[in-house]
C-alpha positions in Angstrom: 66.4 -22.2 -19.4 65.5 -25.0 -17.1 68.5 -24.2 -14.7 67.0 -20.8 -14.6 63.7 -21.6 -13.8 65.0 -23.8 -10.9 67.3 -20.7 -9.7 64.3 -18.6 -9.8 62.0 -20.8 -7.9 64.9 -21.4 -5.2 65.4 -17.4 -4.3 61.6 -17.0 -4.1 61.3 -20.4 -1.9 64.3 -18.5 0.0 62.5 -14.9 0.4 59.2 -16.6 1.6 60.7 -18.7 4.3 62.6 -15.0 5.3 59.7 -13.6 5.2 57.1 -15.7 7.2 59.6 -17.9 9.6 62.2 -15.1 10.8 59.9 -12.5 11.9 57.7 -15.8 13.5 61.0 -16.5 15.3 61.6 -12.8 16.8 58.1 -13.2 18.5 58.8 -16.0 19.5 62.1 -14.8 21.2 60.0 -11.8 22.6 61.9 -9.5 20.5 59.2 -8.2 18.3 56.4 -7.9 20.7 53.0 -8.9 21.0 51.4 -5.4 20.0 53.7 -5.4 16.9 53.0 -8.5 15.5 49.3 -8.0 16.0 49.7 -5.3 13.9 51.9 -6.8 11.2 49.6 -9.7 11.4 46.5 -7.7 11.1 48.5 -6.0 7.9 48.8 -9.7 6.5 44.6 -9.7 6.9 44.5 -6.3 5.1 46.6 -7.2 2.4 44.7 -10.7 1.5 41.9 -8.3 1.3 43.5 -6.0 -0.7 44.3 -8.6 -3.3 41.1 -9.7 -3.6 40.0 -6.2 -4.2 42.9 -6.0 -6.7 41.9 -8.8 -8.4 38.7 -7.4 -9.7 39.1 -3.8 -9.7 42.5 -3.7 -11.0 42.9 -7.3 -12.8 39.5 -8.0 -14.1 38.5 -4.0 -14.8 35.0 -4.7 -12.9 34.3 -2.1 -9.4 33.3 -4.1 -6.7 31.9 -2.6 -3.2 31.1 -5.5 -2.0 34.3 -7.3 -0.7 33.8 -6.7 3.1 30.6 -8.8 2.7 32.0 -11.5 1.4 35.1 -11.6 3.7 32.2 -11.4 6.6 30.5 -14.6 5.0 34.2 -16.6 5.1 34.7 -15.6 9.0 31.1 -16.4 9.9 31.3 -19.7 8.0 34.4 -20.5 9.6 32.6 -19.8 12.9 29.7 -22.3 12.2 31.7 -25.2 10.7 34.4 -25.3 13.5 31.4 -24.6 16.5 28.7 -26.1 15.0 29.9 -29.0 12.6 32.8 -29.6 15.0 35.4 -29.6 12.0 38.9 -29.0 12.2 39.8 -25.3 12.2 42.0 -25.4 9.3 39.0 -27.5 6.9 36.8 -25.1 8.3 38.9 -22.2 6.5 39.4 -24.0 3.2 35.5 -25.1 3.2 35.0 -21.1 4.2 36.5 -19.9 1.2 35.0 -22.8 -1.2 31.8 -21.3 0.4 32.5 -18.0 -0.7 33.1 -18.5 -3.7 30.4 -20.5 -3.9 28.2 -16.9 -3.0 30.4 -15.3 -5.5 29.5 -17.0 -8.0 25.8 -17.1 -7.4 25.7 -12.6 -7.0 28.2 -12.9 -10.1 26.1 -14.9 -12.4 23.2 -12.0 -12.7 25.4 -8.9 -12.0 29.0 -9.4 -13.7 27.0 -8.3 -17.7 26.6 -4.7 -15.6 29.5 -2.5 -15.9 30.7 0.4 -13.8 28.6 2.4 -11.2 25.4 -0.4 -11.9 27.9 -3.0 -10.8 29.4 -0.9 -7.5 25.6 -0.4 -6.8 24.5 -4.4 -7.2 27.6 -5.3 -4.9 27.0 -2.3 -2.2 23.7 -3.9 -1.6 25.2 -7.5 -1.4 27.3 -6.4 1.3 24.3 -4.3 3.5 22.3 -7.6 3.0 24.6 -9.9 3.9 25.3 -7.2 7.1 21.2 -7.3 7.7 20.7 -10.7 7.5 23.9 -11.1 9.9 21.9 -9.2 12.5 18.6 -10.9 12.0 19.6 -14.3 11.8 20.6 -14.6 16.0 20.3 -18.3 16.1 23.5 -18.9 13.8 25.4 -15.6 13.8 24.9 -14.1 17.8 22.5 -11.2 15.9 23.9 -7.5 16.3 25.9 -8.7 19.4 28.4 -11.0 17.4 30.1 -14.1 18.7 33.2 -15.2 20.3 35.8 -17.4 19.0 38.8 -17.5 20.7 41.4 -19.9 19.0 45.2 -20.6 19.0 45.7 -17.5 16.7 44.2 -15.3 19.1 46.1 -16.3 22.3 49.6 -17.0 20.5 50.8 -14.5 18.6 53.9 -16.8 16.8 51.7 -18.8 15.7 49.1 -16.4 14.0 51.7 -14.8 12.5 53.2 -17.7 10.9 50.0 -18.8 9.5 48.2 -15.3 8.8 51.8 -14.1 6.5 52.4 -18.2 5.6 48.6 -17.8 4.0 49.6 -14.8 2.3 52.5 -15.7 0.6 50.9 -18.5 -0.7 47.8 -16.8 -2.1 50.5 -13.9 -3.9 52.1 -17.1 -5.2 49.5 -18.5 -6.7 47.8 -15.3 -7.9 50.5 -14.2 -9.5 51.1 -18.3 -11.4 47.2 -17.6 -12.5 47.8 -14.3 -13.9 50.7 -15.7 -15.9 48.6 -18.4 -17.2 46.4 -18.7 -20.6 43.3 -17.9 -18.2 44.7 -14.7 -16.4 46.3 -13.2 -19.9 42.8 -13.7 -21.4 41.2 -11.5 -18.1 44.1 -9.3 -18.4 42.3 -8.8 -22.3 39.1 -8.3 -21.3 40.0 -5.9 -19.3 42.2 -3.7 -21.5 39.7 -4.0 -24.4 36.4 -6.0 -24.0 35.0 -5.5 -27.8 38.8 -6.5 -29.3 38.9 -9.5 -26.7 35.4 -10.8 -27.4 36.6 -10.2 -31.4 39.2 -12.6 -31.1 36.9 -15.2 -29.4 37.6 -14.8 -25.8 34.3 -15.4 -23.9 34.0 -11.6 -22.0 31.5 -12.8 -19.6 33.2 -16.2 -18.8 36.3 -14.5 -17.7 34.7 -11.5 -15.6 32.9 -14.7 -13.6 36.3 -16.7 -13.0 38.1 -13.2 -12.1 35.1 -12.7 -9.9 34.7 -16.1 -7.9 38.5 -16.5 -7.7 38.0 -12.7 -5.9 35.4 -13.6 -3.4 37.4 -17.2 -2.6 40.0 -14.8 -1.9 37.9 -12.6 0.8 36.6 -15.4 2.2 40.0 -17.0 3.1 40.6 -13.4 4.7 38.0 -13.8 6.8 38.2 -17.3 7.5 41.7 -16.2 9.1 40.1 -13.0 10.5 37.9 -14.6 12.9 40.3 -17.1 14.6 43.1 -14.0 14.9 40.5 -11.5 16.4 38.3 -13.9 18.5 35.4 -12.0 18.0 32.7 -11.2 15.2 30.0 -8.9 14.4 27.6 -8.1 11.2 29.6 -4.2 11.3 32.8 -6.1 9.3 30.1 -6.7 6.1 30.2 -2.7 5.9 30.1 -0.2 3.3 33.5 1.5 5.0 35.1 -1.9 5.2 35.1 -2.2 1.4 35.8 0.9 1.4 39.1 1.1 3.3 40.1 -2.3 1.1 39.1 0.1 -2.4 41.6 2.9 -0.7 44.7 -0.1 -0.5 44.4 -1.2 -3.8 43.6 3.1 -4.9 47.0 3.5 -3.2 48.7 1.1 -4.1 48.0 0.8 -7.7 45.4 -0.3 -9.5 46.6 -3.7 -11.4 50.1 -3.9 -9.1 50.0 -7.2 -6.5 53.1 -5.7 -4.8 51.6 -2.5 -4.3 48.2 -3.3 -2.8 50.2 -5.3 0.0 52.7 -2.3 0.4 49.6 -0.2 0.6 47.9 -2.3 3.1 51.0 -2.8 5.9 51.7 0.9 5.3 48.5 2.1 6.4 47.4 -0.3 8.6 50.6 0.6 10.8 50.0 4.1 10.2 46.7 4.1 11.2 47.9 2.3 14.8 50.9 4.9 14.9 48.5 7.7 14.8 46.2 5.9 17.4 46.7 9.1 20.2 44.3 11.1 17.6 41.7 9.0 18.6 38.7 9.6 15.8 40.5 12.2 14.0 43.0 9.4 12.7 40.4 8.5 10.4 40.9 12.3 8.6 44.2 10.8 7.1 42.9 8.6 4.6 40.5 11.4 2.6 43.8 13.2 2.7 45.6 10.8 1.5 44.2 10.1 -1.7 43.6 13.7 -2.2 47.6 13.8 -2.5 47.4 10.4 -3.8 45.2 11.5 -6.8 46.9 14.7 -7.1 50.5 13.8 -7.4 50.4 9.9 -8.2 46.9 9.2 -9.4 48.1 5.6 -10.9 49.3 4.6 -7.3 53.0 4.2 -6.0 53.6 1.6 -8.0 50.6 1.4 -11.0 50.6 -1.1 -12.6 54.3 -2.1 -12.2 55.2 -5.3 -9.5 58.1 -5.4 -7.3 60.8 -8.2 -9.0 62.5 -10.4 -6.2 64.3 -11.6 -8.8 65.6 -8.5 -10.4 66.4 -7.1 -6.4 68.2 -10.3 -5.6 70.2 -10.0 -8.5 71.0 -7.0 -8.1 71.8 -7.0 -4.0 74.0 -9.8 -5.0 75.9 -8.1 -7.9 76.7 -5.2 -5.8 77.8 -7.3 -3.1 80.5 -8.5 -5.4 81.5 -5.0 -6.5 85.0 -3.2 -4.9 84.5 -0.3 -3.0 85.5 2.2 -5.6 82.8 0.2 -8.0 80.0 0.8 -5.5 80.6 4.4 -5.4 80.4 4.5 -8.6 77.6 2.6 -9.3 75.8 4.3 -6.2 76.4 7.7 -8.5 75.4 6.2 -11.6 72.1 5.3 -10.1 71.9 8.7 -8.2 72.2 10.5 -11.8 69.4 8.2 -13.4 66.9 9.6 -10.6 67.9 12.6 -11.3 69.4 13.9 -8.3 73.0 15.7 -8.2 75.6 14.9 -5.9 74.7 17.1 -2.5 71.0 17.0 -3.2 70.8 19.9 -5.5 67.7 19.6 -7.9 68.0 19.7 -11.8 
């Protein structure tokens, strides 16, 4: 058992490094260029976002509009601490997030006993107060105008990947640890069945407000990473659509599935770039998107199921091993489980 947690901890330690430092190096070689790896950097900022919304629409049960608003908090505080408190960029994001959190916990302690539409309603008009006081407060923020803040991640593309993606993995990581853990089975309860949970002696409340804080930590790291990548800030990234684009990731996705809010989040993030020439009329694609989406798949492409690395690494490597007559044959077996007859007739 302890060999195979070791194995298992290796191949994921092997498809992280893949994942962050190969790409990092084909920027860095010029092969990927530097409009494609703003994008798929830019994906990585959409997908922490997407987890956090994740982790309390789809993990904790609660409906949150508020997420943009607290992302906007992490990239202004980033701002302020790095400008103003002339600390290092990287404390600046951790404090960011800590901060928050911090907020998350303070709009959580009154709000998380409401369920449903009161609590979309309480965290809608979070975010637009957070997006006011953004504007008013001109001393701190740069008022309606926003502020610059050029950094390393926004003139060197290598190295904003590496640590936009390199932050990502890390937070899916240890997500994914916490939802295995005593803590995220008992959220995982409350949200199933509150009334059976709270039965049993789980604390109902207590675990909506760790599912909540660990959320907005989560959005504020996003921003905290936003800022330096883009350069620039402004009180429009607290905004109602904001939230609302992260809602339509995690929508897509699957409600409850890790792996599919990140899918969700590169997929449409490069599609919205790809259909750029449309100008406005891009922004049609998402309504009809989840029009299919709800119409044809309304638990998401993958619902509540997660991608295994483990089971696809296994896998890739047992059909490596196969003979060539074996990998036809197991190439048909699979074929037939799906469904689909040989020459693409239907059943």
């Amino acid at each position: 058992m302890k060999s195979k947690h070791v194995r298992t901890t290796i191949v994921l330690l092997i498809i992280a490094l893949l994942v962050v430092c190969v790409p990092s190096l084909l920027i860095a070689a010029g092969i990927i260029d530097a409009y494609m790896a703003q994008i798929l950097t830019l994906a990585g900022i959409n997908a922490i976002m997407a987890l956090s919304v994740n982790i309390i629409c789809g993990i904790t049960g609660q409906l949150s509009l508020g997420q943009a608003g607290f992302m906007a908090i992490g990239a202004y505080s980033t701002v302020i601490l790095t400008s103003t408190a002339h600390l290092p960029l990287p404390v600046s994001m951790v404090c960011a997030g800590v901060i928050t959190a911090f907020f998350g916990f303070l709009i959580g302690f009154p709000t998380l006993k409401l369920e449903g539409d009161y609590l979309a309603i309480v965290t809608l008009g979070f975010g637009e107060i957070i997006r006011v006081l953004l504007v008013n407060l001109k001393k701190y923020t740069g008022g309606p105008n926003g502020k610059q803040f050029p950094t390393i991640l926004t003139l060197n593309p290598t190295v904003a990947y590496f640590v936009i993606i390199g932050a990502l993995v890390l937070l899916i990581a240890l997500i994914q640890n916490f939802i295995r853990s005593t803590y995220g089975r008992a959220i995982l309860a409350v949200r199933d069945d509150e009334i059976a949970a709270n039965s049993t002696g789980i604390s109902v409340f207590k675990y909506k407000m760790i599912g909540f804080v660990i959320a907005s930590f989560v959005a504020g790291v996003g921003g905290a990473l936003y800022a330096p990548f883009i350069g620039f800030i402004k009180p429009d990234m607290a905004s109602f659509t904001k939230s609302i684009d992260y809602l339509i990731y995690v929508v897509l996705g699957g409600m409850g599935s890790t792996t599919g809010s990140i899918l969700a989040s590169f997929i449409l993030t490069g599609l919205q770039e790809f259909l750029r020439f449309l100008q406005n009329y891009r922004l049609l694609i998402y309504p009809v998107i989840l029009m299919l989406v709800m119409q044809f798949r309304p638990q998401g492409l993958l619902g509540t199921k997660e991608l295994s690395f483990i089971r696809s690494w296994n896998a890739f490597g047992s059909f490596m091993h196969l003979s060539g007559q074996e990998k036809k044959q197991y190439l048909k077996t699979l074929l037939s489980k799906k469904g689909i007859k040989q020459g693409g007739e239907n059943d």
